[in-house]
C-alpha positions in Angstrom: -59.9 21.2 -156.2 -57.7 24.7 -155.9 -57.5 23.2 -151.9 -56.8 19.7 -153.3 -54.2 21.3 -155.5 -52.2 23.5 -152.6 -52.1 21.0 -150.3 -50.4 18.5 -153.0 -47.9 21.1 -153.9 -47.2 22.0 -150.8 -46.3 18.2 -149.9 -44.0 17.8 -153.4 -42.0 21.0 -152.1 -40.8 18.7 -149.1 -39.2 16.6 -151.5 -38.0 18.9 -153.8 -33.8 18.5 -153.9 -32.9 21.3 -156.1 -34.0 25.1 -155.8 -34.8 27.1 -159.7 -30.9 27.9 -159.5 -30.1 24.2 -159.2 -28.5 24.3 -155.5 -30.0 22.0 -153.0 -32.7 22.9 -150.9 -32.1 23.5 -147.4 -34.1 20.4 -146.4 -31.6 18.3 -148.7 -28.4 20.1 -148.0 -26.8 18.3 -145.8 -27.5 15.0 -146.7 -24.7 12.4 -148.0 -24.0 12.5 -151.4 -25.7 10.2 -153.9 -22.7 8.8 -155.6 -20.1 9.2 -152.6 -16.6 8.9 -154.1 -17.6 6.4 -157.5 -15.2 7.6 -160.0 -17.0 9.3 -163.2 -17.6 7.5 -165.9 -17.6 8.2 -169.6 -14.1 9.8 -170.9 -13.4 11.2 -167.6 -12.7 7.3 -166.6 -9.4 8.1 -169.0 -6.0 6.6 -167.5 -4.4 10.1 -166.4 -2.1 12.0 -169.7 1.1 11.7 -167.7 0.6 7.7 -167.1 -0.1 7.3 -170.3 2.8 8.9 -171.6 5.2 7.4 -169.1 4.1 3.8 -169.9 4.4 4.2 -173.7 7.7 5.4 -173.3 8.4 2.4 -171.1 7.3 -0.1 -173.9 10.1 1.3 -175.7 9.8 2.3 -179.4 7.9 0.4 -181.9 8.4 -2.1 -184.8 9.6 -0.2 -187.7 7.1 -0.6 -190.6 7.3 1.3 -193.8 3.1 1.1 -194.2 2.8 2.9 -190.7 1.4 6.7 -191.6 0.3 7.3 -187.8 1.5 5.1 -184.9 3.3 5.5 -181.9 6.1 7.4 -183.1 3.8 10.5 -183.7 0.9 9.7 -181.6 -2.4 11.3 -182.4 -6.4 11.1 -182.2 -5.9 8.0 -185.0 -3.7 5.4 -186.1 -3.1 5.0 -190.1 -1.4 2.8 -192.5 -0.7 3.2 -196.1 -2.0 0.4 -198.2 -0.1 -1.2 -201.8 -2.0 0.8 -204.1 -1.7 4.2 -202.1 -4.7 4.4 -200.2 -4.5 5.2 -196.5 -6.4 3.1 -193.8 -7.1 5.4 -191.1 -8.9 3.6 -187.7 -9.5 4.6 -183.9 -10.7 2.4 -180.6 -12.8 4.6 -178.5 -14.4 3.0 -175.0 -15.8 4.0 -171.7 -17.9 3.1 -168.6 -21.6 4.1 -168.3 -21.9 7.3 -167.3 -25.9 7.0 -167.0 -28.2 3.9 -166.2 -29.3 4.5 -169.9 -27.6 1.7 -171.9 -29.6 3.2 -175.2 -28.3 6.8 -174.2 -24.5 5.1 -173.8 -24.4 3.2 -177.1 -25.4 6.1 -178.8 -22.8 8.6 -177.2 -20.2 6.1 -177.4 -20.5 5.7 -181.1 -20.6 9.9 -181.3 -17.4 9.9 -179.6 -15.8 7.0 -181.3 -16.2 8.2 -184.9 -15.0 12.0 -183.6 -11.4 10.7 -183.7 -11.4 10.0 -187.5 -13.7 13.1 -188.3 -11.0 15.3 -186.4 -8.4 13.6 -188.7 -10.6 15.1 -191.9 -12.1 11.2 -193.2 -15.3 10.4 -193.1 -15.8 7.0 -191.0 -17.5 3.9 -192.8 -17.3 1.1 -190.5 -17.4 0.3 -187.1 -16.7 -3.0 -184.6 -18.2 -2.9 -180.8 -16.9 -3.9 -177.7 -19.3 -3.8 -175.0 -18.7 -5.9 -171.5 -22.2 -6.1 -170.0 -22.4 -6.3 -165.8 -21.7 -9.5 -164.4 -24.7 -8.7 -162.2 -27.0 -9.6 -164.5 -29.1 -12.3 -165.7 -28.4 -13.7 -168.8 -31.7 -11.9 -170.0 -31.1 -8.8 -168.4 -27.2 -8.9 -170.3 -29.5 -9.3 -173.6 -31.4 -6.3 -173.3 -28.6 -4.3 -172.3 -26.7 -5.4 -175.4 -29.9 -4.8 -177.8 -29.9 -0.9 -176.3 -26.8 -0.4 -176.2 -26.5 -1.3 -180.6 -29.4 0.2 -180.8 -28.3 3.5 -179.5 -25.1 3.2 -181.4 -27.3 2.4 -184.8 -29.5 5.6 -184.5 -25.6 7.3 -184.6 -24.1 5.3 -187.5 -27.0 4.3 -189.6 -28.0 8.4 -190.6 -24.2 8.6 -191.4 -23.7 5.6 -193.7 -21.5 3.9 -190.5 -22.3 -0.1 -191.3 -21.8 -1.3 -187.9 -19.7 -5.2 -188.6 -19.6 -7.2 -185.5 -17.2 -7.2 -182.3 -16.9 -8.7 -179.0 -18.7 -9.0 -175.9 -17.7 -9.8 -172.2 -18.7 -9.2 -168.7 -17.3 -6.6 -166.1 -18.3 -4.8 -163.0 -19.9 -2.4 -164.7 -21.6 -1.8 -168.2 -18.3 -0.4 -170.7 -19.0 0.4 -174.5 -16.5 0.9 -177.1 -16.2 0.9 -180.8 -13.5 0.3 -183.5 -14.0 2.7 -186.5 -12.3 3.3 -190.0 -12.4 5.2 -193.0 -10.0 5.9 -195.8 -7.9 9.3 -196.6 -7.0 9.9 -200.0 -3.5 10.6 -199.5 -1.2 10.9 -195.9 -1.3 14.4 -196.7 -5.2 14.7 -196.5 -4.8 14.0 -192.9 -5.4 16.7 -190.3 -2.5 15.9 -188.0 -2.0 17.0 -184.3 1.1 18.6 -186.1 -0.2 20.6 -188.7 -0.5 24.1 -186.5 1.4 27.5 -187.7 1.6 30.8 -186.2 -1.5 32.7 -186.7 -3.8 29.8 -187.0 -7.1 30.5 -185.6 -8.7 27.7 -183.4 -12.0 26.7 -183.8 -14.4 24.9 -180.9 -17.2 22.6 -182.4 -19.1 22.2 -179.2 -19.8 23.8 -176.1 -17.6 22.4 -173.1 -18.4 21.1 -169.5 -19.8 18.0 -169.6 -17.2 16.3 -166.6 -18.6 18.4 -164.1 -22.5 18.1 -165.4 -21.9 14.5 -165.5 -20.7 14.7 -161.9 -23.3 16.6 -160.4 -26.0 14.1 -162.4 -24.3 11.5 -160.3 -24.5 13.6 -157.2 -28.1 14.2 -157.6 -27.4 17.9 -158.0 -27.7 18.7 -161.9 -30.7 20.1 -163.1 -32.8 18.2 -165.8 -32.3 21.0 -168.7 -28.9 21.0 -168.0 -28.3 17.4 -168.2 -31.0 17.2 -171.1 -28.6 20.0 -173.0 -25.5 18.2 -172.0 -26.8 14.8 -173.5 -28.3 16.2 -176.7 -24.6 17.8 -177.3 -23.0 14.2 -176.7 -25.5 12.9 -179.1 -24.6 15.1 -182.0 -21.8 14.2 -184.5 -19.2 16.2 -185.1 -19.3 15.4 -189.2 -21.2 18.9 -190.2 -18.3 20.7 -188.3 -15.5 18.4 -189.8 -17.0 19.1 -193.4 -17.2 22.7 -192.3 -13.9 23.1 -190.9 -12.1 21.0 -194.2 -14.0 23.6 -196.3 -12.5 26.2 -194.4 -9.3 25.0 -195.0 -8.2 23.6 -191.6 -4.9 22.3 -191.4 -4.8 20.5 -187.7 -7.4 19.4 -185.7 -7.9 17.0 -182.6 -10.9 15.4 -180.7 -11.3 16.9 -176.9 -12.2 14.6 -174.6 -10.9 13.1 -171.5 -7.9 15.5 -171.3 -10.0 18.5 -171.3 -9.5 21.2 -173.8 -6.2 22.5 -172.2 -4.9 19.1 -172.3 -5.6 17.9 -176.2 -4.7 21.9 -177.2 -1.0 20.9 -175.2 -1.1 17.7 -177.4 -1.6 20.5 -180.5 0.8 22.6 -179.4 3.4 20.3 -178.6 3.3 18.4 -181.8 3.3 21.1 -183.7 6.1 23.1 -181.3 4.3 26.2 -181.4 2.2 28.1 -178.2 -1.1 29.2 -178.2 -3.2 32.1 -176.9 -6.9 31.4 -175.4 -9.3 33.7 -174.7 -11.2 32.2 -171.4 -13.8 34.7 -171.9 -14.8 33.4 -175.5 -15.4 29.5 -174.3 -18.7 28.4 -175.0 -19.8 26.5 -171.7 -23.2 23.9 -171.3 -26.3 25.5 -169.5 -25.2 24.9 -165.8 -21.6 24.1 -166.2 -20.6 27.7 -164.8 -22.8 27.2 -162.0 -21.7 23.9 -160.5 -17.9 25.0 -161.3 -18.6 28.1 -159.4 -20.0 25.8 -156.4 -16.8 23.9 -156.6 -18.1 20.8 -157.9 -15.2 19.3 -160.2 -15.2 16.0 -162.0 -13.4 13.3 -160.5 -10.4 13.8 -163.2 -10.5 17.4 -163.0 -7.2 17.5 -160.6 -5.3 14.8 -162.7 -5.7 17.5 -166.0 -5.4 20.8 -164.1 -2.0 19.7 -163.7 -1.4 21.3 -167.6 -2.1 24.7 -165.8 1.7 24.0 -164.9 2.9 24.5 -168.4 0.6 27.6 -169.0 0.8 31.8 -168.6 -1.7 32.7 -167.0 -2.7 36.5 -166.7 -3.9 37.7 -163.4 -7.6 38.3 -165.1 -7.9 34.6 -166.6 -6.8 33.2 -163.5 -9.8 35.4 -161.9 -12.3 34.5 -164.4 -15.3 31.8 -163.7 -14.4 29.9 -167.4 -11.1 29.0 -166.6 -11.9 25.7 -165.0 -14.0 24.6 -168.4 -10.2 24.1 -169.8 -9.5 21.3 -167.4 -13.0 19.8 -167.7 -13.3 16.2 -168.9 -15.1 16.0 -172.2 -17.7 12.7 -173.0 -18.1 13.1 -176.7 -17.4 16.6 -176.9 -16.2 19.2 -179.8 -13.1 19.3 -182.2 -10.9 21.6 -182.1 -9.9 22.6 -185.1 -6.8 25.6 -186.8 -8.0 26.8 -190.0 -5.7 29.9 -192.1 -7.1 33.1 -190.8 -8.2 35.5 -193.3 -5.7 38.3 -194.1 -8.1 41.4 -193.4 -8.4 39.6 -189.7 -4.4 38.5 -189.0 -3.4 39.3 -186.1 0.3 38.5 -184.9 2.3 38.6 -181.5 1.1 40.0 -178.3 -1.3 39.1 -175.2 -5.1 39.6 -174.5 -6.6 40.5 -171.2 -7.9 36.8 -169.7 -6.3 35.0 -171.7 -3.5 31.7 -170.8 -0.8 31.0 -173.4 1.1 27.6 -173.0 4.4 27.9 -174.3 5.5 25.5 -176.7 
């Protein structure tokens, strides 16, 4: 059996793809890539920042209405209206191709990320609408059971956090895509954690680790590790509500959701709203097991270029632009963290000046 056993391991090593370190083995190294030049899915399928802000502001400006809280003329994470007896309605439309074969997996992840947008706005989200197109592909039975996994992923997201999930639509498309309408109610406009609401000497806050885009990638390359994709997906799968509550306690005053953009992108949005700059520390971002590793390989999500492109608007110090976690700020984020400015404690203020590896976009 111990000669049985040798000669079986011996004959799994020749098809063994990935070393312990996660870089292929020589015997697969110079084979064609799995996934070729298919875009990535999840939020890293986003329409590029700069289209998107060239075609709203080629719709021109909006009907006035007096109910509108949030809209188009101060875009953010949310939209919000005020209702007749004060209350503000408060909703968000968050969708995206499969980024795994997993439809359960999807649904799930897809309802995380949809309800992020309302929790970064400080309101708790209470119901929820889905729009899923199933692939044309398949057979009208096959459509079923992609449908049933793909609400029953989403449910084992909603149900634990009182999210009744209504109704929606379905359709058919090239490829499986999963969305969801959400809403809640604030108490007041001014209970709402607006992409404006930054001062000087706010501290920001990061709910999650980043680098999903480029694990995401490299799952579709055939080149991520299991743990790392296993870590990746269990972050995606949590909800950012025990942050939100934690961060509203704190007293946070702003806060946004970080997803397709990449962190540098949705901090610009921050920044930009609130017309103030920002100092990060590349060192101190919290990366996903393997995300260093295939950055330092060169392997980039598919929108990594497209939001790289806010490096333009930044300072960066000769140390940062050296440092391996630099690229985590233009990473594409599937369901990832909040990033939150909470009043820093007057023992810890500290005002003006620079930090060795650190990028500050101006306002």
């Amino acid at each position: 059996m111990r000669l049985k056993d040798a000669i079986d391991r011996l004959f799994v090593r020749r098809f063994q793809v990935l070393d312990p370190a996660g870089a292929p083995t020589p015997a697969f190294r110079d084979e064609p890539s799995m996934a070729g030049d298919v875009p990535c899915g999840g939020c890293a399928a986003k329409l590029g920042q700069s289209a998107l802000e060239r075609a709203l502001t080629r719709i021109g400006r909006p009907l006035e209405d007096a109910s509108v809280v949030l809209g188009l003329e101060s875009p953010d994470d949310a939209v919000a209206t005020s209702t007749p007896r004060g209350d503000v309605f408060v909703s968000s439309l968050d969708a995206f191709p499969a980024f795994t074969d997993d439809a359960f997996v999807v649904g799930r992840v897809a309802a995380v990320s949809s309800m992020s947008d309302l929790l970064a706005k400080g309101v708790e989200p209470r119901h929820a609408q889905a729009l899923v197109a199933v692939p044309e592909s398949e057979t009208s039975a096959a459509a079923e059971e992609t449908l049933v996994q793909v609400l029953s992923g989403a449910r084992t997201a909603f149900d634990p956090l009182g999210v009744a999930l209504l109704g929606g639509h379905t359709t058919k498309a090239a490829g499986l895509l999963v969305g969801f309408v959400v809403d809640g109610i604030a108490a007041s406009p001014g209970a709402l954690l607006r992409l404006a609401g930054l001062r000087p000497g706010d501290r920001l806050i990061l709910t999650k680790p980043v680098g999903t885009g480029v694990l995401l990638r490299a799952d579709m390359l055939g080149l991520a590790r299991g743990p790392w994709i296993q870590a990746a997906l269990d972050s995606m799968s949590r909800p950012n509500l025990a942050a939100a509550r934690a961060a509203r306690d704190a007293g946070a005053r702003a806060a946004t959701d970080v997803t397709g953009f990449g962190l540098a992108g949705h901090l610009a949005g921050m920044l930009r709203a609130s017309g103030v700059s920002a100092i990060v520390d590349v060192t101190a971002l919290p990366a996903l097991p393997g995300a260093l590793e295939l950055l330092a390989r060169g392997l980039r999500s598919t929108s990594h270029a497209a939001n790289e492109k806010a490096r333009r608007g930044m300072v960066v110090t000769r140390d940062a632009a050296a440092h391996p976690n630099l690229p985590l700020l233009f990473d594409p984020q599937t369901s990832g963290a909040c990033s939150s400015a909470r009043r820093p404690r007057a023992s810890r203020t500290r005002s003006g000046g620079s930090e060795p590896g650190a990028t500050q976009p101006p306002p």
